[in-house]
PyMOL Python script that loads the backbone (N, CA, C, O; Angstrom):
from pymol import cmd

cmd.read_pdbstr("""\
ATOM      1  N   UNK A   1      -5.129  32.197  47.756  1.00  0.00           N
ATOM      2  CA  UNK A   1      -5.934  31.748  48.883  1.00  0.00           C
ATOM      3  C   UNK A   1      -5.044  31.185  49.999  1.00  0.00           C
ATOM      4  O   UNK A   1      -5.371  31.497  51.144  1.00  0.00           O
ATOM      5  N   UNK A   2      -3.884  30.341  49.826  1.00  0.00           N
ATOM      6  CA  UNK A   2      -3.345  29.717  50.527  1.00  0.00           C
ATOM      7  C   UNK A   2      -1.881  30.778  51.854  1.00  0.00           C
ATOM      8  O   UNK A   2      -1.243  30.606  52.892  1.00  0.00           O
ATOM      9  N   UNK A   3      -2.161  31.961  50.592  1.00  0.00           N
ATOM     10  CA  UNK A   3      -1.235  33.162  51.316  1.00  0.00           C
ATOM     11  C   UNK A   3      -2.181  34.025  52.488  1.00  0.00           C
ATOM     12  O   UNK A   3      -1.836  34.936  53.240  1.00  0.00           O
ATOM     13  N   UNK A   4      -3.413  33.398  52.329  1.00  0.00           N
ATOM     14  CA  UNK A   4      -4.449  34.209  53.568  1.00  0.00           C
ATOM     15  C   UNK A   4      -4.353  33.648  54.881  1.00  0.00           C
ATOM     16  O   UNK A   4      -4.309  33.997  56.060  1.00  0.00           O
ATOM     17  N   UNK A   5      -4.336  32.457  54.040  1.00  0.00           N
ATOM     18  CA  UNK A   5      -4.827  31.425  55.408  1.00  0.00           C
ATOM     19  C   UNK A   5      -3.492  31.243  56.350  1.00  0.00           C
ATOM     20  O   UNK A   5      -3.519  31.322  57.579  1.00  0.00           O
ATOM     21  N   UNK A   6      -2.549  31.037  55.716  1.00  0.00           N
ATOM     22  CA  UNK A   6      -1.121  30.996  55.854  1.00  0.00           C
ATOM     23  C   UNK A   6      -0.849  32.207  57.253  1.00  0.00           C
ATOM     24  O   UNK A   6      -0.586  32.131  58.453  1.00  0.00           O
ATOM     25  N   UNK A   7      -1.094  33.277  56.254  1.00  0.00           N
ATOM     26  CA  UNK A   7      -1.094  35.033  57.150  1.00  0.00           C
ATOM     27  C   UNK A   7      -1.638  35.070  58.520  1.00  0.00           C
ATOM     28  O   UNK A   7      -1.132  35.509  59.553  1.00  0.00           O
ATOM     29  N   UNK A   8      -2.935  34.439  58.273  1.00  0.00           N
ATOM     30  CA  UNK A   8      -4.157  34.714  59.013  1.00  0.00           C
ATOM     31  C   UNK A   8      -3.653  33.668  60.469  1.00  0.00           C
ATOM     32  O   UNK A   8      -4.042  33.835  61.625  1.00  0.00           O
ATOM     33  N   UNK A   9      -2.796  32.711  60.028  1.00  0.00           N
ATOM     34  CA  UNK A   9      -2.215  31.895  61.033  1.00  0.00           C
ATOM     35  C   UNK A   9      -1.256  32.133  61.817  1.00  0.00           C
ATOM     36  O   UNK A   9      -1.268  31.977  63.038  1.00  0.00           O
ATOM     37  N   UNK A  10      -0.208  32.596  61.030  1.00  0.00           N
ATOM     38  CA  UNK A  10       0.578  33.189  61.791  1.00  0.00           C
ATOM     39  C   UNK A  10       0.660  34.387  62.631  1.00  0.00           C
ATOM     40  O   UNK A  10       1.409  34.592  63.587  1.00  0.00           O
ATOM     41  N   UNK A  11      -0.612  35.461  61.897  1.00  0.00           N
ATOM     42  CA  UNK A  11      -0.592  36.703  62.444  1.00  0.00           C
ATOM     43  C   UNK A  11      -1.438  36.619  64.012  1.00  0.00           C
ATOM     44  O   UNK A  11      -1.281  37.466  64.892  1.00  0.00           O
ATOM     45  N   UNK A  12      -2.324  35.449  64.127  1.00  0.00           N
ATOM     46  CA  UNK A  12      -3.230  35.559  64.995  1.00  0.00           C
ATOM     47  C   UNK A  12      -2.676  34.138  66.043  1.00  0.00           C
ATOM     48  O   UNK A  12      -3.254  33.506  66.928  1.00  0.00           O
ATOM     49  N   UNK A  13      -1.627  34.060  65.583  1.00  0.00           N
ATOM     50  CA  UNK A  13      -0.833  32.633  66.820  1.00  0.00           C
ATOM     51  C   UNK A  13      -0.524  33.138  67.451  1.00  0.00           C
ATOM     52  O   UNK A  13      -0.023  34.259  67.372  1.00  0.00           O
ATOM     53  N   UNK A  14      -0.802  32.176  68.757  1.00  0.00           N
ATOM     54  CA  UNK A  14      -0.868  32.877  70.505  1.00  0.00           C
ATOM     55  C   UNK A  14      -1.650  33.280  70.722  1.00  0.00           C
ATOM     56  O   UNK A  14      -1.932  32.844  71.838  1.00  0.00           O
ATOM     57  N   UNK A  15      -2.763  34.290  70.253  1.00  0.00           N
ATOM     58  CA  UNK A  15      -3.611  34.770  70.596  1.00  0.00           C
ATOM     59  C   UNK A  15      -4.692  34.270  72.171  1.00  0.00           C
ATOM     60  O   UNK A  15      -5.043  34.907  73.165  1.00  0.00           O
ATOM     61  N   UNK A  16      -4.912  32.903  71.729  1.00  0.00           N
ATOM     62  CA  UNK A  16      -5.494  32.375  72.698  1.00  0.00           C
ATOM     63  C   UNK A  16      -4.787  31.612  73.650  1.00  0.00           C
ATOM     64  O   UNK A  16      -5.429  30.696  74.165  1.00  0.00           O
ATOM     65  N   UNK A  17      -3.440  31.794  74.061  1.00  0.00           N
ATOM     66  CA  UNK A  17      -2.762  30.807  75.088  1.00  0.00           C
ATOM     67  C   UNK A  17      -2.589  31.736  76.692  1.00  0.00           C
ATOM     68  O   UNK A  17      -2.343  31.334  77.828  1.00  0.00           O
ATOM     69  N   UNK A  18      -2.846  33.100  76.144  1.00  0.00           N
ATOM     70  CA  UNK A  18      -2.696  33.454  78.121  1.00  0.00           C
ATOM     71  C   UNK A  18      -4.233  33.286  78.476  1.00  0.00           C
ATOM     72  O   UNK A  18      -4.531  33.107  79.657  1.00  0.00           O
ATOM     73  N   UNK A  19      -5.078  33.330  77.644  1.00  0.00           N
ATOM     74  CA  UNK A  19      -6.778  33.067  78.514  1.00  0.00           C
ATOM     75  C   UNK A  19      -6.910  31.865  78.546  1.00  0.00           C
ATOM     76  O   UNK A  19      -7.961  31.625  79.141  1.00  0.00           O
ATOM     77  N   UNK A  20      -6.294  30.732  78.151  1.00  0.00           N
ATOM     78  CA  UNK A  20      -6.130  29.523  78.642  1.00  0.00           C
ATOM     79  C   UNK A  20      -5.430  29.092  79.757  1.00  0.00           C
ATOM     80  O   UNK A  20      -5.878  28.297  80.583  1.00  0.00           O
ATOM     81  N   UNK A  21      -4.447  29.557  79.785  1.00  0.00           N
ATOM     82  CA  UNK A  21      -3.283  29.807  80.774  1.00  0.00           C
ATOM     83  C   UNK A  21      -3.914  30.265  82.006  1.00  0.00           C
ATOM     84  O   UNK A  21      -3.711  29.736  83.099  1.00  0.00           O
ATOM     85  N   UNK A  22      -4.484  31.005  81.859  1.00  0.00           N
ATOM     86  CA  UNK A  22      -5.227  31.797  82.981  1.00  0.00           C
ATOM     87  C   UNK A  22      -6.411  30.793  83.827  1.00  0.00           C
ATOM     88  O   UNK A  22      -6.575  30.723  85.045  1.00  0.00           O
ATOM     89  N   UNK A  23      -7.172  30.044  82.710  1.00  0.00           N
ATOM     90  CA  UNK A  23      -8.193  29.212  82.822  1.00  0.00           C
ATOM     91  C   UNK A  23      -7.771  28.161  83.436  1.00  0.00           C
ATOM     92  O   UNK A  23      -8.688  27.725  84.131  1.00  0.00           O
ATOM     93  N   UNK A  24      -6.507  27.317  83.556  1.00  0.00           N
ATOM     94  CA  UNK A  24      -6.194  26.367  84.004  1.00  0.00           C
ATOM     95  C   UNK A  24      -5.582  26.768  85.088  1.00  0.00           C
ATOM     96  O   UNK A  24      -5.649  25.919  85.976  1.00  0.00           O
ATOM     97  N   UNK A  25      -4.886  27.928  85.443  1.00  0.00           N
ATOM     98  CA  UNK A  25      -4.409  27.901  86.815  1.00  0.00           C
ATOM     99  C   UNK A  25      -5.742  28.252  87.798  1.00  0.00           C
ATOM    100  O   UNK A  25      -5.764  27.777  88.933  1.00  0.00           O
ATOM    101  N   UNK A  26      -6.785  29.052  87.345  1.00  0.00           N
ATOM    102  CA  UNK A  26      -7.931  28.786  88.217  1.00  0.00           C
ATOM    103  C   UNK A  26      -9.068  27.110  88.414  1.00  0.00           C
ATOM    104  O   UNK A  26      -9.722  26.601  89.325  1.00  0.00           O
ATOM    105  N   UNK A  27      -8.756  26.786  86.991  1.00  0.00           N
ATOM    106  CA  UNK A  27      -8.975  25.087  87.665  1.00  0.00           C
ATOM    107  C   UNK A  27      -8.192  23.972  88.235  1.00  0.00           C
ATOM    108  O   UNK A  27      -8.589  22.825  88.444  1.00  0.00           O
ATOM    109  N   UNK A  28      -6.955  24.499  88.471  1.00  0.00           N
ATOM    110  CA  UNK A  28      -5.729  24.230  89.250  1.00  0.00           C
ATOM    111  C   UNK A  28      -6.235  23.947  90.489  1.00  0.00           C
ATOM    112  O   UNK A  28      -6.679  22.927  91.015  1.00  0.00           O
ATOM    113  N   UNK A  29      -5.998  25.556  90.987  1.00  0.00           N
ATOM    114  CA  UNK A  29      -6.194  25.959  92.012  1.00  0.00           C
ATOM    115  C   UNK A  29      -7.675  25.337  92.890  1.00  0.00           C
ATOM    116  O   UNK A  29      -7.630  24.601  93.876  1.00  0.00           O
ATOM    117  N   UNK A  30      -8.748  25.782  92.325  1.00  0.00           N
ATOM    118  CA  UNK A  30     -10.236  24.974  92.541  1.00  0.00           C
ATOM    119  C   UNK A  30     -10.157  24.131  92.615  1.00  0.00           C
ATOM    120  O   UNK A  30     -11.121  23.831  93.318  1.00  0.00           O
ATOM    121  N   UNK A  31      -9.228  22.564  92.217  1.00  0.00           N
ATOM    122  CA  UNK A  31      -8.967  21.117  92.694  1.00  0.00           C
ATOM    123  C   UNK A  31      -8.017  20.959  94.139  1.00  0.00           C
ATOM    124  O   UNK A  31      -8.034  20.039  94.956  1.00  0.00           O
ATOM    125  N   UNK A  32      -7.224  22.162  94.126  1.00  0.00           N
ATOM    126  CA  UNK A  32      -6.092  21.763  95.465  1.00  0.00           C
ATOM    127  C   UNK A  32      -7.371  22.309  96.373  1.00  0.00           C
ATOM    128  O   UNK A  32      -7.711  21.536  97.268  1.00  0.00           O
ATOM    129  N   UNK A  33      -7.980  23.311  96.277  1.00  0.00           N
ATOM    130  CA  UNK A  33      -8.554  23.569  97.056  1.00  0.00           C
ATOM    131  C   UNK A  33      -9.931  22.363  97.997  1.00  0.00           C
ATOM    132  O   UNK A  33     -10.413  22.086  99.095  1.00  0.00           O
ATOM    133  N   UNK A  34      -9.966  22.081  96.692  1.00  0.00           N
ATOM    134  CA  UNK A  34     -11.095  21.198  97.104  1.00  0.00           C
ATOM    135  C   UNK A  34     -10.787  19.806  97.857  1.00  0.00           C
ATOM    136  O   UNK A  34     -11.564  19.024  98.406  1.00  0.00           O
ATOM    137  N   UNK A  35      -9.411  19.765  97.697  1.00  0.00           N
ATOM    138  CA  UNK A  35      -8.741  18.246  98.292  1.00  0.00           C
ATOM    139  C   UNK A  35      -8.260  18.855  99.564  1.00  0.00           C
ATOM    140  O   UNK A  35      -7.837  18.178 100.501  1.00  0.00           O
ATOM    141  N   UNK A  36      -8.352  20.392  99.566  1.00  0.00           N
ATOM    142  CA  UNK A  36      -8.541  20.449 101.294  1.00  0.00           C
ATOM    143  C   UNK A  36      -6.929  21.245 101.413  1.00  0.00           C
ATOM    144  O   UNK A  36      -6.506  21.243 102.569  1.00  0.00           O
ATOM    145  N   UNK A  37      -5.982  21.925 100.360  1.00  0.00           N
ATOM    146  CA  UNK A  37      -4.934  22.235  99.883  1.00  0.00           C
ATOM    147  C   UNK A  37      -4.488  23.682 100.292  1.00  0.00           C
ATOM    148  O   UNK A  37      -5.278  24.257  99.544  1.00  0.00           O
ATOM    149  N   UNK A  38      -4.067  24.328 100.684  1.00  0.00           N
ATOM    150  CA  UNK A  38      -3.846  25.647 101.333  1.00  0.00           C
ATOM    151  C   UNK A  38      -3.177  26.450 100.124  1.00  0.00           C
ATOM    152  O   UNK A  38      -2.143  25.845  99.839  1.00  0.00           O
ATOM    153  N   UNK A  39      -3.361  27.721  99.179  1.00  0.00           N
ATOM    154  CA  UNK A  39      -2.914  27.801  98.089  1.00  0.00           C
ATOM    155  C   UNK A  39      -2.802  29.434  98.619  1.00  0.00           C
ATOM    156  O   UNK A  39      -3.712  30.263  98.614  1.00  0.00           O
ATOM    157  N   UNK A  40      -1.663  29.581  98.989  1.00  0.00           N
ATOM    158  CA  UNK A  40      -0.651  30.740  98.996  1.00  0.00           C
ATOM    159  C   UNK A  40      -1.468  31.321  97.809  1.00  0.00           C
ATOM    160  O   UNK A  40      -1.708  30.726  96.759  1.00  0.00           O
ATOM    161  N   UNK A  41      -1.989  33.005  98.258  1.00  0.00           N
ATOM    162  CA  UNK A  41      -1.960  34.511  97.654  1.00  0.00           C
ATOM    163  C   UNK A  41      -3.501  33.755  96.554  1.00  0.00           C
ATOM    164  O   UNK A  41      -3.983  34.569  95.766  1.00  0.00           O
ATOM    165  N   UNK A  42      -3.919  32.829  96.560  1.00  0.00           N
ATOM    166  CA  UNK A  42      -5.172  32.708  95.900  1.00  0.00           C
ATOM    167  C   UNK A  42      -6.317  33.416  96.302  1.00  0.00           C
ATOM    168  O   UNK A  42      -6.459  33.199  97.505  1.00  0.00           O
ATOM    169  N   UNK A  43      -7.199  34.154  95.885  1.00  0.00           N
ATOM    170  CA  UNK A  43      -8.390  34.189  96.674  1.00  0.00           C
ATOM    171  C   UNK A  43      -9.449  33.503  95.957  1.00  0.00           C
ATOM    172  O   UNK A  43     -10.462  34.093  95.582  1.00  0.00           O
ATOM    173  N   UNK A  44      -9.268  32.463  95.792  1.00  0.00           N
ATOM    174  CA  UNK A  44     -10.961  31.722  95.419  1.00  0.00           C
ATOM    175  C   UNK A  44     -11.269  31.761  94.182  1.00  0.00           C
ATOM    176  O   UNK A  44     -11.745  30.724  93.719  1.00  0.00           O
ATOM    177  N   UNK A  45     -11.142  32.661  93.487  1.00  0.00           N
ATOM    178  CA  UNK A  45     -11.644  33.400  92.508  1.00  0.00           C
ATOM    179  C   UNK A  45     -11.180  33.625  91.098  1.00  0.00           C
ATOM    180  O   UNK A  45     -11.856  33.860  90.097  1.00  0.00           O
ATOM    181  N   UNK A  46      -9.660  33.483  91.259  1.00  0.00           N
ATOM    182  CA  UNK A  46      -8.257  33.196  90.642  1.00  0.00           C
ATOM    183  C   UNK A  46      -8.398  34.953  90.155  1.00  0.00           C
ATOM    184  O   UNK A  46      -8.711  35.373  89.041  1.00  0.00           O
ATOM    185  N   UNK A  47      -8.116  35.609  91.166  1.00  0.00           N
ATOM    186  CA  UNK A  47      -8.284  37.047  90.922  1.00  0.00           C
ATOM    187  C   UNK A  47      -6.954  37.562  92.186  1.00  0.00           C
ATOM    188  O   UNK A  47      -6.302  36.820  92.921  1.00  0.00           O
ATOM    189  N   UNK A  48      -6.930  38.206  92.134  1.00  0.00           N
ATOM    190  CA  UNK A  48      -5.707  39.293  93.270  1.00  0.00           C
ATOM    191  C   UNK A  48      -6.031  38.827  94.637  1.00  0.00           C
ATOM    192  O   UNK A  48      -7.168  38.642  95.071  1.00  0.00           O
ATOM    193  N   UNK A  49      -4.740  38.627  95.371  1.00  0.00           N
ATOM    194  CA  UNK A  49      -4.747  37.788  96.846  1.00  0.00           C
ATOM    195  C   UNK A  49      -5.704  38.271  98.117  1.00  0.00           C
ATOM    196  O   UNK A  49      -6.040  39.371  98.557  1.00  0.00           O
ATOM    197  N   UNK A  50      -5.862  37.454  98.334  1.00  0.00           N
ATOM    198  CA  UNK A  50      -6.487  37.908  99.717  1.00  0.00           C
ATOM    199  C   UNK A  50      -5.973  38.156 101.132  1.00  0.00           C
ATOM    200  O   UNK A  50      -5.375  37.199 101.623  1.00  0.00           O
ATOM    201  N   UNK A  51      -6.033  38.740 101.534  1.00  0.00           N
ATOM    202  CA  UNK A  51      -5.315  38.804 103.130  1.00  0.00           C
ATOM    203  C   UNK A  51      -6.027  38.708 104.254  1.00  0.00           C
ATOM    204  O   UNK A  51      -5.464  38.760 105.348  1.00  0.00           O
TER     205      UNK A  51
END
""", "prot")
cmd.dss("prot")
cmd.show_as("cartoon", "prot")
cmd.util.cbc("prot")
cmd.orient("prot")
């Protein structure tokens, strides 16, 4: 049992750190913005820049 869980840990680590990663630079961004912050190549959305 302890060789599953073990497996199951290591095989599936990281998994969730770039959609977090991702998640915090768009609530990053949504606070500078909101304090009035000018954020180079953002569009709003935390999606591909705007021009």
């Amino acid at each position: 049992m302890r060789r599953r869980v073990r497996y199951r840990l290591i095989a599936h680590h990281g998994e969730e750190q770039a959609p977090a990663a991702g998640r915090l630079a768009v609530l990053v961004e949504a606070r500078l913005r909101a304090a009035g912050v000018r954020v180079p190549g953002a569009s709003g959305a935390g999606g591909a820049p705007t021009q």
